[in-house]
mmCIF file of the N, C-alpha and C atoms, coordinates in Angstrom:
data_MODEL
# 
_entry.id   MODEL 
# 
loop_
_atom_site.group_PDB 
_atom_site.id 
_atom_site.type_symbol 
_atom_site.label_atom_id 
_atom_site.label_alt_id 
_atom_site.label_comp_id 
_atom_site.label_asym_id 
_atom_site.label_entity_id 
_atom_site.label_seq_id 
_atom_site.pdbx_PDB_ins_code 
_atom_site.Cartn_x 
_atom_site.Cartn_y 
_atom_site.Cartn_z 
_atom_site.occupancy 
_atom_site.B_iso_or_equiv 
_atom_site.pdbx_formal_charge 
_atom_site.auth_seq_id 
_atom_site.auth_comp_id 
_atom_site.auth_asym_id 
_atom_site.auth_atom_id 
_atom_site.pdbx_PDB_model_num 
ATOM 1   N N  . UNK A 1 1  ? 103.367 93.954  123.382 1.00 0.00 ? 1  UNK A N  1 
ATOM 2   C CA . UNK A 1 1  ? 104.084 94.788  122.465 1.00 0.00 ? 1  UNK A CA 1 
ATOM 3   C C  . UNK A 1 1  ? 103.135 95.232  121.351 1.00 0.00 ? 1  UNK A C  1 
ATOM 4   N N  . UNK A 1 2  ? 102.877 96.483  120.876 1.00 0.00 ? 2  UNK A N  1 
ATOM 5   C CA . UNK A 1 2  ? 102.103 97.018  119.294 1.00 0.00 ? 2  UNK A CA 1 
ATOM 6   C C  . UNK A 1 2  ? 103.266 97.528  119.139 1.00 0.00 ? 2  UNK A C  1 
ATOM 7   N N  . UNK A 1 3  ? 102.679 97.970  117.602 1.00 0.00 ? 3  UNK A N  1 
ATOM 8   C CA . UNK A 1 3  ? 103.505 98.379  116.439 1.00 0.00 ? 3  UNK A CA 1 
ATOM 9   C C  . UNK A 1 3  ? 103.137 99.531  116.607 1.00 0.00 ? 3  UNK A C  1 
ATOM 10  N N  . UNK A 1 4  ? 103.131 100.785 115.602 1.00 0.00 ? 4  UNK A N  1 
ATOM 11  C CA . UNK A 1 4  ? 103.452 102.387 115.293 1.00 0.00 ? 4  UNK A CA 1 
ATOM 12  C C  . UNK A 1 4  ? 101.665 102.531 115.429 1.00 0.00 ? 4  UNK A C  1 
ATOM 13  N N  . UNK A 1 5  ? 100.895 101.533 114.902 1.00 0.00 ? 5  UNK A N  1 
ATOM 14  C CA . UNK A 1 5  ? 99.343  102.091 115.198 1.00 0.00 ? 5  UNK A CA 1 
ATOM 15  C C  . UNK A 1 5  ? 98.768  101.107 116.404 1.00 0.00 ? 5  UNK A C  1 
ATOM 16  N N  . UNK A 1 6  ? 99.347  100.918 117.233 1.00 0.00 ? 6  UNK A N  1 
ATOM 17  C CA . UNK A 1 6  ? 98.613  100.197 118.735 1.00 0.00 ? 6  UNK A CA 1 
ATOM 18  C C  . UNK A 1 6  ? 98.331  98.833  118.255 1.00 0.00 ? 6  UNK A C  1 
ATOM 19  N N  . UNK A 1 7  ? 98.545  98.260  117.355 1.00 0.00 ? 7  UNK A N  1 
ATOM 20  C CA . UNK A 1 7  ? 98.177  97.112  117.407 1.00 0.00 ? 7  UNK A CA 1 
ATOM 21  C C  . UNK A 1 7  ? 98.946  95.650  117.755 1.00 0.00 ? 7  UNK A C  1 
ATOM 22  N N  . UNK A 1 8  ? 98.719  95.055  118.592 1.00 0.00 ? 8  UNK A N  1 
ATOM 23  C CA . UNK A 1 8  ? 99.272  93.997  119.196 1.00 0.00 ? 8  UNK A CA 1 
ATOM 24  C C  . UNK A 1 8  ? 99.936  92.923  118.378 1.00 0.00 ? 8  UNK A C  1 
ATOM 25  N N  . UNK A 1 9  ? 100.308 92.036  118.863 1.00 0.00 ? 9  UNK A N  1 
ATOM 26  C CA . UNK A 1 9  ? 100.644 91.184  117.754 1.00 0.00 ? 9  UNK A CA 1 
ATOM 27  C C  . UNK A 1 9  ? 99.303  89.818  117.355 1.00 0.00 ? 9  UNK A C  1 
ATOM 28  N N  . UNK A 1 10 ? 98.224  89.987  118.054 1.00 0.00 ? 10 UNK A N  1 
ATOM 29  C CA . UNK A 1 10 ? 97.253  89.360  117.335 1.00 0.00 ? 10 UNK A CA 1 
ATOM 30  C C  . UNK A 1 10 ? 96.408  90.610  116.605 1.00 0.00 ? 10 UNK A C  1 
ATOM 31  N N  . UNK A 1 11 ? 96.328  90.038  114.930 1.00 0.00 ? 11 UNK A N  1 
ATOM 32  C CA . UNK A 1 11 ? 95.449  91.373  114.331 1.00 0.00 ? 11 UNK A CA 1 
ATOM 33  C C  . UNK A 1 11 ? 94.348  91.477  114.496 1.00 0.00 ? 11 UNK A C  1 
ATOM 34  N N  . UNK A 1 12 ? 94.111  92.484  114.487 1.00 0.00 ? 12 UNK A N  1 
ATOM 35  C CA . UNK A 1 12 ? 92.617  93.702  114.759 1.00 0.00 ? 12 UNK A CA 1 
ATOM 36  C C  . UNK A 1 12 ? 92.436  93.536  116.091 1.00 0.00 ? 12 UNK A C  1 
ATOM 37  N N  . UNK A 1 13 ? 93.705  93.559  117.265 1.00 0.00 ? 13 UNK A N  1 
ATOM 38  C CA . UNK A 1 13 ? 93.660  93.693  118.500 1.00 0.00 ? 13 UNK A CA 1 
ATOM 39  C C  . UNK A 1 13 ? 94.395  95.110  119.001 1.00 0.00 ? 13 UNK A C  1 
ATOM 40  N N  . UNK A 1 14 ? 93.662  96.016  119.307 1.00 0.00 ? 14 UNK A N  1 
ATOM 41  C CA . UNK A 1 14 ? 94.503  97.010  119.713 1.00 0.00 ? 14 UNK A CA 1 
ATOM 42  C C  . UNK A 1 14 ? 94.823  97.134  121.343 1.00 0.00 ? 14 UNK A C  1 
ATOM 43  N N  . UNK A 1 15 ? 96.170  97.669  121.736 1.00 0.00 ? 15 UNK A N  1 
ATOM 44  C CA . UNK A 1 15 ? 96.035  98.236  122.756 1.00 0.00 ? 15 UNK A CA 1 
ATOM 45  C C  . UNK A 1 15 ? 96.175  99.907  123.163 1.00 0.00 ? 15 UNK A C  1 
ATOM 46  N N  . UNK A 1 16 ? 95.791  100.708 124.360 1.00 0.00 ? 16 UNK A N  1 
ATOM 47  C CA . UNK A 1 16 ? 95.867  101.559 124.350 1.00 0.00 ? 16 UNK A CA 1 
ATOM 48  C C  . UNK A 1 16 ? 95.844  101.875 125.902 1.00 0.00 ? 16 UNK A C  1 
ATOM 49  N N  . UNK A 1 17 ? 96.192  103.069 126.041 1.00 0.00 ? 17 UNK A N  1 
ATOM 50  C CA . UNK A 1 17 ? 96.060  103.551 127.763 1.00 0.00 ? 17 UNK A CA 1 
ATOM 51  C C  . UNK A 1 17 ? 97.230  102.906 128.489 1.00 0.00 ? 17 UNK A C  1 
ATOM 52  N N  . UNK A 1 18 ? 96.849  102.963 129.751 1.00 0.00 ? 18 UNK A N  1 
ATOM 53  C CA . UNK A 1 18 ? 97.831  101.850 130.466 1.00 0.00 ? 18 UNK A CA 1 
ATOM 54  C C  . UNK A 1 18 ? 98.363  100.799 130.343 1.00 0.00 ? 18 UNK A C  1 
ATOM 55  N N  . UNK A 1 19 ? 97.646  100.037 129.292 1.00 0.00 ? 19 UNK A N  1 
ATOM 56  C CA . UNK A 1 19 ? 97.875  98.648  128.828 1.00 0.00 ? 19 UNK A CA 1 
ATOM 57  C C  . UNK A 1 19 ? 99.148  98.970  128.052 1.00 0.00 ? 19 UNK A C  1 
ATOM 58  N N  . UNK A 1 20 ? 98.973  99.900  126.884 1.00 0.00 ? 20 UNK A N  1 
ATOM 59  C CA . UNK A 1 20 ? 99.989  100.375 126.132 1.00 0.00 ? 20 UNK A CA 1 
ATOM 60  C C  . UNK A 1 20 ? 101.295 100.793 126.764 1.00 0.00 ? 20 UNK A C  1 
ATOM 61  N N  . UNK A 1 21 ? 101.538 101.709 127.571 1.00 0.00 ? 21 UNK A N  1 
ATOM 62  C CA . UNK A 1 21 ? 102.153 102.507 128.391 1.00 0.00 ? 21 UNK A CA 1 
ATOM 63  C C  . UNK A 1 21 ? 101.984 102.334 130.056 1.00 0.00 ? 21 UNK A C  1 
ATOM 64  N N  . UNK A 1 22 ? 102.516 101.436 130.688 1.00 0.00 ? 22 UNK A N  1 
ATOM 65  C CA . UNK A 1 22 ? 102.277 101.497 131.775 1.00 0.00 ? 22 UNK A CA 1 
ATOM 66  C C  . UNK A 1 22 ? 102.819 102.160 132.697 1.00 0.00 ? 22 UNK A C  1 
ATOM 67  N N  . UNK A 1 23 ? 104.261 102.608 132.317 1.00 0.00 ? 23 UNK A N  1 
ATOM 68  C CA . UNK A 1 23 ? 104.852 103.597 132.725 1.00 0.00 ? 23 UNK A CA 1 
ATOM 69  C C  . UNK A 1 23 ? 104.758 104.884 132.910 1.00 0.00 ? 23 UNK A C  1 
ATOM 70  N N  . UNK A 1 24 ? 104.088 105.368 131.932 1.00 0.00 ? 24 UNK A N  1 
ATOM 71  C CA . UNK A 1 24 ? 103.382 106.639 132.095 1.00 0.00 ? 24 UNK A CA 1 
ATOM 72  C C  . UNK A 1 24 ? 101.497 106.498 131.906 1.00 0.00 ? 24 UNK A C  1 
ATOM 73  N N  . UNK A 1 25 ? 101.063 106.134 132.761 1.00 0.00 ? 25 UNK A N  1 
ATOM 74  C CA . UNK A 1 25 ? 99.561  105.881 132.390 1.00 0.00 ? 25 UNK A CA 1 
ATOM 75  C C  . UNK A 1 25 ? 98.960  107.822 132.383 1.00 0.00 ? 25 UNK A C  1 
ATOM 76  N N  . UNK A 1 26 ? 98.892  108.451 131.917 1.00 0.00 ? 26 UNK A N  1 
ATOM 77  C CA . UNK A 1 26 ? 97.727  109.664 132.013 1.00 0.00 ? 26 UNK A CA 1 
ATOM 78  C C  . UNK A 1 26 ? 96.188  109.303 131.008 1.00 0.00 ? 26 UNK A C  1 
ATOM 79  N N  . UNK A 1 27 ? 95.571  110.365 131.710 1.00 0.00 ? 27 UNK A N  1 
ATOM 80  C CA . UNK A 1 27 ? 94.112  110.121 130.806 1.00 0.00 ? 27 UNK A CA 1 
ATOM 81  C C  . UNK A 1 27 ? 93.996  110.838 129.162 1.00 0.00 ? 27 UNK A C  1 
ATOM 82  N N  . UNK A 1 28 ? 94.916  112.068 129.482 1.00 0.00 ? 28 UNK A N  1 
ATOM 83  C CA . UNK A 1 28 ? 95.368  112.478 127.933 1.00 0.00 ? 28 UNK A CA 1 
ATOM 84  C C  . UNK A 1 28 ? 96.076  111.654 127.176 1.00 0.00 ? 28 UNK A C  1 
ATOM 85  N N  . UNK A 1 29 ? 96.671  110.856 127.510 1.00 0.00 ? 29 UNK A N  1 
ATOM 86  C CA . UNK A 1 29 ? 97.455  109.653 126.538 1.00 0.00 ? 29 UNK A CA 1 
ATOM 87  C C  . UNK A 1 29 ? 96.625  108.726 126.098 1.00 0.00 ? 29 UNK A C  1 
ATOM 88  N N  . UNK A 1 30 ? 95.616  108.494 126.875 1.00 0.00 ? 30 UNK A N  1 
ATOM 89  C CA . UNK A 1 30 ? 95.457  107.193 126.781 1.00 0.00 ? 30 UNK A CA 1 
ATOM 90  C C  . UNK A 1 30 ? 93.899  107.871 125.525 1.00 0.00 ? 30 UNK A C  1 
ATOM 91  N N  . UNK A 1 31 ? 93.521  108.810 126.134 1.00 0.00 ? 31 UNK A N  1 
ATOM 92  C CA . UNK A 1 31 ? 92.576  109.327 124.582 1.00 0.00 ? 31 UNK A CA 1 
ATOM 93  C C  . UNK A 1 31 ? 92.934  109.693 123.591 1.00 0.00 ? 31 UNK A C  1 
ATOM 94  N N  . UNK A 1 32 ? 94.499  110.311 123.244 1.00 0.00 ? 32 UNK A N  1 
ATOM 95  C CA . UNK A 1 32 ? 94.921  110.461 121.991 1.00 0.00 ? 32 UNK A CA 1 
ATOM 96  C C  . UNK A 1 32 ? 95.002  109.137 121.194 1.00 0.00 ? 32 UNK A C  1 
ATOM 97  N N  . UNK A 1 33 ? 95.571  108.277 122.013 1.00 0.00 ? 33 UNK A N  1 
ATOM 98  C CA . UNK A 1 33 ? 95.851  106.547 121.418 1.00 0.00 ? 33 UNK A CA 1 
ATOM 99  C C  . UNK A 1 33 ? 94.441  106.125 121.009 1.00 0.00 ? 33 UNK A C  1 
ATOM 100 N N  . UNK A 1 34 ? 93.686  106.439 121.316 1.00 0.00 ? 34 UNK A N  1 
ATOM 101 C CA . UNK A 1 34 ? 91.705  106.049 121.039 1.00 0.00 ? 34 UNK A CA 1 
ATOM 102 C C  . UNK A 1 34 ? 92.265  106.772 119.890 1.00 0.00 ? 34 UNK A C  1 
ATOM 103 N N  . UNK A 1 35 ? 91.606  107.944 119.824 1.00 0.00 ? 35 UNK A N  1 
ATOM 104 C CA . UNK A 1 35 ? 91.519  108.547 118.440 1.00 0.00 ? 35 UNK A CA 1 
ATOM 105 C C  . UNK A 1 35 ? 92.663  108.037 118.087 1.00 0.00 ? 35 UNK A C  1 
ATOM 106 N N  . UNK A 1 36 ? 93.719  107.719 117.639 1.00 0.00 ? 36 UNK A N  1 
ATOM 107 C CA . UNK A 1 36 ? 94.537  107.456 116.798 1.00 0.00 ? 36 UNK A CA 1 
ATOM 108 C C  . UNK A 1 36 ? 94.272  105.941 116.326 1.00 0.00 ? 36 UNK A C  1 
ATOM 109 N N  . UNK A 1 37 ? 93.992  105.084 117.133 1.00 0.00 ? 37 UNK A N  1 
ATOM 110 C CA . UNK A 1 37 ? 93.723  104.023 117.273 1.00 0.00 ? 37 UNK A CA 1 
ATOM 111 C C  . UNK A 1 37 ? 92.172  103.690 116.402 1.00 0.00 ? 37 UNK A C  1 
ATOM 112 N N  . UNK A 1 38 ? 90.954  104.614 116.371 1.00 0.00 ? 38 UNK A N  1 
ATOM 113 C CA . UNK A 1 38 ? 89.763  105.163 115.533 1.00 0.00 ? 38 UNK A CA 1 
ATOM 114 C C  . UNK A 1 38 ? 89.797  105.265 114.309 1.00 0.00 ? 38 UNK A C  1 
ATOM 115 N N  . UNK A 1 39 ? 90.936  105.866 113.965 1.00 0.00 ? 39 UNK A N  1 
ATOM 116 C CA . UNK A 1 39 ? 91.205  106.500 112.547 1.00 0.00 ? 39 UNK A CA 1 
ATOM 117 C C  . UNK A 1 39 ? 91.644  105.514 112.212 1.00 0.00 ? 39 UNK A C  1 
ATOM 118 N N  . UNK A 1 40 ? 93.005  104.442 112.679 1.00 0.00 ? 40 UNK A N  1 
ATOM 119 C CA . UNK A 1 40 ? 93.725  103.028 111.785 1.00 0.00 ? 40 UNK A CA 1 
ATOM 120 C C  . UNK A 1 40 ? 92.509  102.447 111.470 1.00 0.00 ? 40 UNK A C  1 
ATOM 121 N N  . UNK A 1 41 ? 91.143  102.307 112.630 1.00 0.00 ? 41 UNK A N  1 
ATOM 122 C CA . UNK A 1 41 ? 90.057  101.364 112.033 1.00 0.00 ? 41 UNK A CA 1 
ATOM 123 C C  . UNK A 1 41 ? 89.593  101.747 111.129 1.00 0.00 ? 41 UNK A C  1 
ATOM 124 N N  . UNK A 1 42 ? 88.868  102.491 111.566 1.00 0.00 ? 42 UNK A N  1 
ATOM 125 C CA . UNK A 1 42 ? 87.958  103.651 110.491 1.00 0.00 ? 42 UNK A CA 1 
ATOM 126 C C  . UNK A 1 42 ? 88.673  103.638 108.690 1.00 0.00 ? 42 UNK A C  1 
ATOM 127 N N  . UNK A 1 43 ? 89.990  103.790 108.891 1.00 0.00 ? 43 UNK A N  1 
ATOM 128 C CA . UNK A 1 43 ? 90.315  103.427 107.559 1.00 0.00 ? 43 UNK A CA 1 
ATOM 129 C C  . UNK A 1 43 ? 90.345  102.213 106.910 1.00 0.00 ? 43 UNK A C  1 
ATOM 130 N N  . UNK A 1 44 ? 91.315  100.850 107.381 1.00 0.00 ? 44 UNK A N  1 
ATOM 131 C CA . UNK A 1 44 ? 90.797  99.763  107.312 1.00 0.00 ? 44 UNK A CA 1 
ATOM 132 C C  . UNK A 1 44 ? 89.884  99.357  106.901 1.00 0.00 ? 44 UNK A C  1 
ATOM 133 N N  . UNK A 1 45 ? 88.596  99.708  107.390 1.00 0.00 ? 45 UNK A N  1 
ATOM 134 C CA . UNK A 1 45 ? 87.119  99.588  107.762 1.00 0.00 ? 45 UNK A CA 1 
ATOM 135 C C  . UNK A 1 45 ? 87.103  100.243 106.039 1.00 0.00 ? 45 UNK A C  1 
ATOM 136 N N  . UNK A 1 46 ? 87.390  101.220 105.406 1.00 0.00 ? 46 UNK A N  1 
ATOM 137 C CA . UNK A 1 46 ? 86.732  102.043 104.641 1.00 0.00 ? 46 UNK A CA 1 
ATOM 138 C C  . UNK A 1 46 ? 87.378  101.290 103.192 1.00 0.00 ? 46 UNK A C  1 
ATOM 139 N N  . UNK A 1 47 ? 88.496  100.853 103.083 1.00 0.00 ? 47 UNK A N  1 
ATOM 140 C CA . UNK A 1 47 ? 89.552  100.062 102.130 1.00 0.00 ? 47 UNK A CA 1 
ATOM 141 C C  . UNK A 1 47 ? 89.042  98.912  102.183 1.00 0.00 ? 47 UNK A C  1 
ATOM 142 N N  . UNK A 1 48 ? 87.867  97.765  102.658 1.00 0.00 ? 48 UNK A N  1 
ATOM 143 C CA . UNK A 1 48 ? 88.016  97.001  102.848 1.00 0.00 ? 48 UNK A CA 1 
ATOM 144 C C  . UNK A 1 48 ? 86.099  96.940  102.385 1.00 0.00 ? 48 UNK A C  1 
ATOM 145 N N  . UNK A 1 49 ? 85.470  97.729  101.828 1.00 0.00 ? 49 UNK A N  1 
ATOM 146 C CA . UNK A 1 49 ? 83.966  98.448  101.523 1.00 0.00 ? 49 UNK A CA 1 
ATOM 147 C C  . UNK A 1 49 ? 84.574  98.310  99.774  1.00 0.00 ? 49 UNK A C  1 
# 
């Protein structure tokens, strides 16, 4: 199970792609969830500097 930004219930574990969605696995899904998944770090990452 993740929450609204892919993240699992152990923190700074994301999931994405098929793992996320197995029901609908496509390759466009599963790269929007990257980049979306990029940016939660990337910010994190930047709040935490």
């Amino acid at each position: 199970m993740i929450d609204s930004n892919c993240e699992t219930s152990v923190k700074n574990v994301y999931a994405i792609g098929d793992v996320a969605n197995p029901l609908a696995p496509t390759i466009s899904g599963a790269v929007g969830m990257g980049a979306s998944v990029a940016k939660v770090i990337y910010e994190r990452i930047k709040s935490n500097v």
